[in-house]
N, CA, C and O atoms as a GROMACS GRO file, in nm:
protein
  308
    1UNK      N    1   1.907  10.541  18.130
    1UNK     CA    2   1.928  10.552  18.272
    1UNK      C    3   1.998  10.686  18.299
    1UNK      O    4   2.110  10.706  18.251
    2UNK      N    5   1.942  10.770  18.370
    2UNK     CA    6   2.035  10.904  18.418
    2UNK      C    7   2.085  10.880  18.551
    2UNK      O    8   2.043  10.832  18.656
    3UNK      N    9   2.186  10.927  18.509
    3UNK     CA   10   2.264  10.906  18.629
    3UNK      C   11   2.273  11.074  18.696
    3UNK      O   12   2.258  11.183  18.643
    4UNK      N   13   2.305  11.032  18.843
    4UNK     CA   14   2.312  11.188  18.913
    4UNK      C   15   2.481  11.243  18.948
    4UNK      O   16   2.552  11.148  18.979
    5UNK      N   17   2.541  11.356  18.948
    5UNK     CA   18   2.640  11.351  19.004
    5UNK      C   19   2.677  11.343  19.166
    5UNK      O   20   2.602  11.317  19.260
    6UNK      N   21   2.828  11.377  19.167
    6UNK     CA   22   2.870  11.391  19.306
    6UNK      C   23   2.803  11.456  19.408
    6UNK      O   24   2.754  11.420  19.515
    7UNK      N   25   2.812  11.559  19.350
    7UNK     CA   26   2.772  11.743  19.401
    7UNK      C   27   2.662  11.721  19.475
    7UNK      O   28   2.638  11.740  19.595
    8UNK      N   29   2.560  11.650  19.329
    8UNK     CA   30   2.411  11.739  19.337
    8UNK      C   31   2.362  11.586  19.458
    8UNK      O   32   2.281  11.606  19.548
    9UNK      N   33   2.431  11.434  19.435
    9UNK     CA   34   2.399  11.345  19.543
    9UNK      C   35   2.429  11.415  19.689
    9UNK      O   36   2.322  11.436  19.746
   10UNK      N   37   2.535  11.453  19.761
   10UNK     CA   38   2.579  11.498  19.814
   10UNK      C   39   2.461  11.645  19.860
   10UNK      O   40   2.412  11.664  19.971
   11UNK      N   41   2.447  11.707  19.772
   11UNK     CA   42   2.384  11.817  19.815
   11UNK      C   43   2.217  11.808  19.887
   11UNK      O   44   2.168  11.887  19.967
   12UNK      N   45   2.167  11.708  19.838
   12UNK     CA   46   2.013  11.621  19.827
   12UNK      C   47   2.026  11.518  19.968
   12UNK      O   48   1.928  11.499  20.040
   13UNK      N   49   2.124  11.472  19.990
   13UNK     CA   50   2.177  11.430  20.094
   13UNK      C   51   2.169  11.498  20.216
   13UNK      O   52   2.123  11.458  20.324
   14UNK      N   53   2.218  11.604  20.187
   14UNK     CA   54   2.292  11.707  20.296
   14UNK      C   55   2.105  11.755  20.336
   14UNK      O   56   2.050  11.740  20.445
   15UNK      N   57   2.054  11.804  20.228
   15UNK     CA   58   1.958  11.870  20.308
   15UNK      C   59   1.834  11.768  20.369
   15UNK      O   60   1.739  11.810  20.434
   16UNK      N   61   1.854  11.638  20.337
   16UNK     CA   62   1.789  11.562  20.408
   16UNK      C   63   1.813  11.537  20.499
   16UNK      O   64   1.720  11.496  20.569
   17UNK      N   65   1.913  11.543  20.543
   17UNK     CA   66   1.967  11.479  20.665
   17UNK      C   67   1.992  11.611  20.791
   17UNK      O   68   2.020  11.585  20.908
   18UNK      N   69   1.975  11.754  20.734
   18UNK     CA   70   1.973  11.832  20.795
   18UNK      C   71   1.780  11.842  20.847
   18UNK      O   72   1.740  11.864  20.962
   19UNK      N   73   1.688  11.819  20.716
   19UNK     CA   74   1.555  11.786  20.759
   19UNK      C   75   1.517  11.708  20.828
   19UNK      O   76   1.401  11.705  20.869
   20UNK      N   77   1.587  11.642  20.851
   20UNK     CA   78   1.536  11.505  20.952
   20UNK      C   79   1.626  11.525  21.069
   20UNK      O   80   1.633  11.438  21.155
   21UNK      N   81   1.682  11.616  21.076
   21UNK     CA   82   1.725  11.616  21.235
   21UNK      C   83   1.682  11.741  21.288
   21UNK      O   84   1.661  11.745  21.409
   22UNK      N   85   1.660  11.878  21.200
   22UNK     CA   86   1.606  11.982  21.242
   22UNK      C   87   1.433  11.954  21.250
   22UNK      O   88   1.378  11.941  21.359
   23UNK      N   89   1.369  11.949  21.142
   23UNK     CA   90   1.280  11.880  21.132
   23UNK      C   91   1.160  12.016  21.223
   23UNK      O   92   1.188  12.114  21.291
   24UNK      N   93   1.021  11.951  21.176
   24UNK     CA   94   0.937  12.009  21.268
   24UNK      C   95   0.938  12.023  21.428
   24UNK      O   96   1.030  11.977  21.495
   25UNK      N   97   0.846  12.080  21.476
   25UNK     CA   98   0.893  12.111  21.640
   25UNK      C   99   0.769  12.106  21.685
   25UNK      O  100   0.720  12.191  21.759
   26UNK      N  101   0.702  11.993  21.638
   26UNK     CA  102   0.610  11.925  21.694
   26UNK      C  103   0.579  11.892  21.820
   26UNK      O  104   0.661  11.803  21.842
   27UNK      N  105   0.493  11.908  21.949
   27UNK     CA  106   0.501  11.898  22.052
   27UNK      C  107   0.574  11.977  22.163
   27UNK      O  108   0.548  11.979  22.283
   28UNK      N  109   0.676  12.042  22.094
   28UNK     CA  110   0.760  12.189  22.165
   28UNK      C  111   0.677  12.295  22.179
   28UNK      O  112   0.648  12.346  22.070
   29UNK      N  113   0.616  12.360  22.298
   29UNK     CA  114   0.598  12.466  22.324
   29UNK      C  115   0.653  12.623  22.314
   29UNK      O  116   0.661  12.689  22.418
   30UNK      N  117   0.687  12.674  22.200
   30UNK     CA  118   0.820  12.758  22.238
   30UNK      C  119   0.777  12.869  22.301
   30UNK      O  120   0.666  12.918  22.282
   31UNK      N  121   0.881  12.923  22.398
   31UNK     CA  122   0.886  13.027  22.514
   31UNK      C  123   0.785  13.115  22.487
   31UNK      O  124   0.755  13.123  22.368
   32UNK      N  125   0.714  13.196  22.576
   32UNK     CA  126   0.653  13.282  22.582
   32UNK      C  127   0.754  13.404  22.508
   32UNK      O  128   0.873  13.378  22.528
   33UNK      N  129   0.727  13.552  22.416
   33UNK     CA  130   0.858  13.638  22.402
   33UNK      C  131   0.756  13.734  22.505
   33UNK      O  132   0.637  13.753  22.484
   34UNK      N  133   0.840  13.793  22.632
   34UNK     CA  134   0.817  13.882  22.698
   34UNK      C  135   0.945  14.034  22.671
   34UNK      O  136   1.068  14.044  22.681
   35UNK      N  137   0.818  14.144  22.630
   35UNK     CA  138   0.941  14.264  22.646
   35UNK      C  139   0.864  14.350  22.653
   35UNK      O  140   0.743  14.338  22.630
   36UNK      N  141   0.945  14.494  22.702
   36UNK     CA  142   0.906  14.578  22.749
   36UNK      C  143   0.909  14.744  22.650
   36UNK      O  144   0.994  14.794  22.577
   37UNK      N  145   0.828  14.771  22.678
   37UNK     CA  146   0.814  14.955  22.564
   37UNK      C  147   0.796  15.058  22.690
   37UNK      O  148   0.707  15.071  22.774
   38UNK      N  149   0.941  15.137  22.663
   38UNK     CA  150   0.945  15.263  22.732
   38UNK      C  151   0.863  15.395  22.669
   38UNK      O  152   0.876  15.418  22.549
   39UNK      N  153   0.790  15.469  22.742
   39UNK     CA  154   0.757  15.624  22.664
   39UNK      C  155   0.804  15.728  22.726
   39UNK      O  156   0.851  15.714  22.839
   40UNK      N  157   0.802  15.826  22.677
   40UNK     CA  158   0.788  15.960  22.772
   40UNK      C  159   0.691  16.032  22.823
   40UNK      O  160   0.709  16.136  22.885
   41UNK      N  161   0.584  15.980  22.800
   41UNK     CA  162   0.465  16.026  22.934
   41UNK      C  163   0.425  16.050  23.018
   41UNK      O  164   0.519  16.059  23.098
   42UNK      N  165   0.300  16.078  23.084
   42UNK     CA  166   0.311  16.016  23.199
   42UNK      C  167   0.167  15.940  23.138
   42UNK      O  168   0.102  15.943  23.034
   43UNK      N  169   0.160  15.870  23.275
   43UNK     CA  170   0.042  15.785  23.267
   43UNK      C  171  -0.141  15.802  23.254
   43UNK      O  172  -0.233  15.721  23.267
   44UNK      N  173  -0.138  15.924  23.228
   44UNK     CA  174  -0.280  15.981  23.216
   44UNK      C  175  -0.301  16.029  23.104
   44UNK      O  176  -0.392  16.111  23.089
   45UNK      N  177  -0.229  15.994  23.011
   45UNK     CA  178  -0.204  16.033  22.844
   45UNK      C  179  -0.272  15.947  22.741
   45UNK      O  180  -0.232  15.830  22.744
   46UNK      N  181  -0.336  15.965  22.676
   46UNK     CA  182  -0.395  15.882  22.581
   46UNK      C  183  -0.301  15.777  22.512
   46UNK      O  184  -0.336  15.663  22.481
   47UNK      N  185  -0.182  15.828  22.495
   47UNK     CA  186  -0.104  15.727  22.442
   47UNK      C  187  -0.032  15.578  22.531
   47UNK      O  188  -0.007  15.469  22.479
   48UNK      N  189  -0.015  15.614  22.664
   48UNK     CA  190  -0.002  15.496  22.801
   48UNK      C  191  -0.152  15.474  22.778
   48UNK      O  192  -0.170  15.486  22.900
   49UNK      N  193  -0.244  15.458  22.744
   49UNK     CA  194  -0.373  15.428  22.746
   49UNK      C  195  -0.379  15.299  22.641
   49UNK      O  196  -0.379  15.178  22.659
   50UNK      N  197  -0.385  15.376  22.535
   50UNK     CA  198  -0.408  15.290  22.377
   50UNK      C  199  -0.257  15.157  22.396
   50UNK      O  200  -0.276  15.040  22.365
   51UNK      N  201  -0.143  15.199  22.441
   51UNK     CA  202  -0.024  15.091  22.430
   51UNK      C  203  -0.080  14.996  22.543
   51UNK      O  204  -0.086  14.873  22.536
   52UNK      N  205  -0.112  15.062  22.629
   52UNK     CA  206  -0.168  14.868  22.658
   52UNK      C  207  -0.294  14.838  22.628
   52UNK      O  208  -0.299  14.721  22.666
   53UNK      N  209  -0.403  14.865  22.585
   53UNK     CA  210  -0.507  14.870  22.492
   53UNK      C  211  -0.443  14.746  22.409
   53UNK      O  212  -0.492  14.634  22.418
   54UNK      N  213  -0.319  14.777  22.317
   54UNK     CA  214  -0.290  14.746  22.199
   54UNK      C  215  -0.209  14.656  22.227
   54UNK      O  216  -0.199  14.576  22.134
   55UNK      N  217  -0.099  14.615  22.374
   55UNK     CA  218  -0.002  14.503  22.378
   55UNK      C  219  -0.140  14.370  22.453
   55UNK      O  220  -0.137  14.247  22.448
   56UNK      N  221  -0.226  14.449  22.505
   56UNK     CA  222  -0.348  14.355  22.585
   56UNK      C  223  -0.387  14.294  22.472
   56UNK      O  224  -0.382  14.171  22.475
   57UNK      N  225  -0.439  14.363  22.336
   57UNK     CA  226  -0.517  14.320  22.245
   57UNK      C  227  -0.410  14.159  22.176
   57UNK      O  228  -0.442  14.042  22.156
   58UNK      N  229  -0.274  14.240  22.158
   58UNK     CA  230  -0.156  14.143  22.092
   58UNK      C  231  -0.144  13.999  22.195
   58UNK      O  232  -0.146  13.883  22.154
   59UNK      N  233  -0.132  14.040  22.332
   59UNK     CA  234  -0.128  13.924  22.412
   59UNK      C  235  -0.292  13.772  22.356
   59UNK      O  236  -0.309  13.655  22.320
   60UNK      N  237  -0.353  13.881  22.387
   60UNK     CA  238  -0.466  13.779  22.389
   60UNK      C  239  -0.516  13.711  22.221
   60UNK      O  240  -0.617  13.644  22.204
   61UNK      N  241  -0.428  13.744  22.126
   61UNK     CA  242  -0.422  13.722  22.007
   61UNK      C  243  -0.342  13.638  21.987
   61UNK      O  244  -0.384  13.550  21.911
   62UNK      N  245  -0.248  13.625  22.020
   62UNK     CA  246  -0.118  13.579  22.021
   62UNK      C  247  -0.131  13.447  22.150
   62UNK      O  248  -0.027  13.392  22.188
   63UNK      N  249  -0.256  13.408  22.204
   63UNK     CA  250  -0.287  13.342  22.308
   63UNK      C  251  -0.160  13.339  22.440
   63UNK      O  252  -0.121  13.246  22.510
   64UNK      N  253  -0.125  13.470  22.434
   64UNK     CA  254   0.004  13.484  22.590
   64UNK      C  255   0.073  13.474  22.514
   64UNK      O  256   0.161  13.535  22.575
   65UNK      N  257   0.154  13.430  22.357
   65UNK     CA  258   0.268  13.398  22.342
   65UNK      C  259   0.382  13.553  22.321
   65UNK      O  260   0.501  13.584  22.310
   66UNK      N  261   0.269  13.604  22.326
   66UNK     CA  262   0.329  13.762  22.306
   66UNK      C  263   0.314  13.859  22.424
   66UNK      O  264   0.236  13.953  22.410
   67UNK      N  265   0.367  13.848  22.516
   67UNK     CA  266   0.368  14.020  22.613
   67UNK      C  267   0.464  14.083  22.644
   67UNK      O  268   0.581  14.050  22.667
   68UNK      N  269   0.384  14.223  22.644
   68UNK     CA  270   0.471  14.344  22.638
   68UNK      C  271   0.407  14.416  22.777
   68UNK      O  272   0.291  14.406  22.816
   69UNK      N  273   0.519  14.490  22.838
   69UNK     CA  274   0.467  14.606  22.997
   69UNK      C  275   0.507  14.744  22.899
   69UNK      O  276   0.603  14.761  22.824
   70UNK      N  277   0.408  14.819  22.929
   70UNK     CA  278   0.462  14.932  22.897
   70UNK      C  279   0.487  14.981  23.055
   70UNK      O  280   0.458  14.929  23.163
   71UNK      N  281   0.567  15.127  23.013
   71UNK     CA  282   0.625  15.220  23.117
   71UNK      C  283   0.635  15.322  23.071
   71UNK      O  284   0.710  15.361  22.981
   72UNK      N  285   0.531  15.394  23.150
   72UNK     CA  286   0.534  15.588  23.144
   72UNK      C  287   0.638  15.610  23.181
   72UNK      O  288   0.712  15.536  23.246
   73UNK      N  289   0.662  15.739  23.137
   73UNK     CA  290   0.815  15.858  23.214
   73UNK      C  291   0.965  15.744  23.242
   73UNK      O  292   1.049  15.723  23.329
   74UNK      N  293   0.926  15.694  23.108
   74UNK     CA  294   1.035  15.603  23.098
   74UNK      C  295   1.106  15.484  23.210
   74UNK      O  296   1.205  15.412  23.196
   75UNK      N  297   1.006  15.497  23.328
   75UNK     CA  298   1.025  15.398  23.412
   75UNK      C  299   1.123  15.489  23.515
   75UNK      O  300   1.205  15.428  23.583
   76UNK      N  301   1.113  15.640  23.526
   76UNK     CA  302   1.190  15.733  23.591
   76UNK      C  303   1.340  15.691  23.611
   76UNK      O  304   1.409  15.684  23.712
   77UNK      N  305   1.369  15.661  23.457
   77UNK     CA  306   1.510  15.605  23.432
   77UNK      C  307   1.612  15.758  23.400
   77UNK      O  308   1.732  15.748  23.377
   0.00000   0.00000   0.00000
């Protein structure tokens, strides 16, 4: 018969009981992440072109869970 110790009961314990209350997130929708990318452009630049090209492409990949706004001339910040 093997027996287990304190520690390692205790430790086997611990992370079960942390699994079963953290557990999967089944049925949770989690938040959309919305953020924003500044450039120094302006808006008739190939590069304000391709970045939303490329946050459009990420959104619709990401089924919405991902969007990004870009902003030329830094949002005249």
């Amino acid at each position: 018969m093997a027996f287990i110790s304190r520690r390692r009961f205790a430790l086997g314990a611990g992370a079960a009981a942390t699994t079963a209350l953290v557990g999967p997130r089944r049925g949770r929708a989690a938040a959309p992440i919305e953020m924003r990318q500044f450039h120094n452009q302006t808006e008739a630049t190939p590069l304000d072109k391709r970045l939303k090209e490329m946050w459009a492409a990420v959104e619709m990949e990401t089924g919405g869970k991902i969007r990004v706004k870009t902003y030329a001339r830094n949002d005249n910040i």
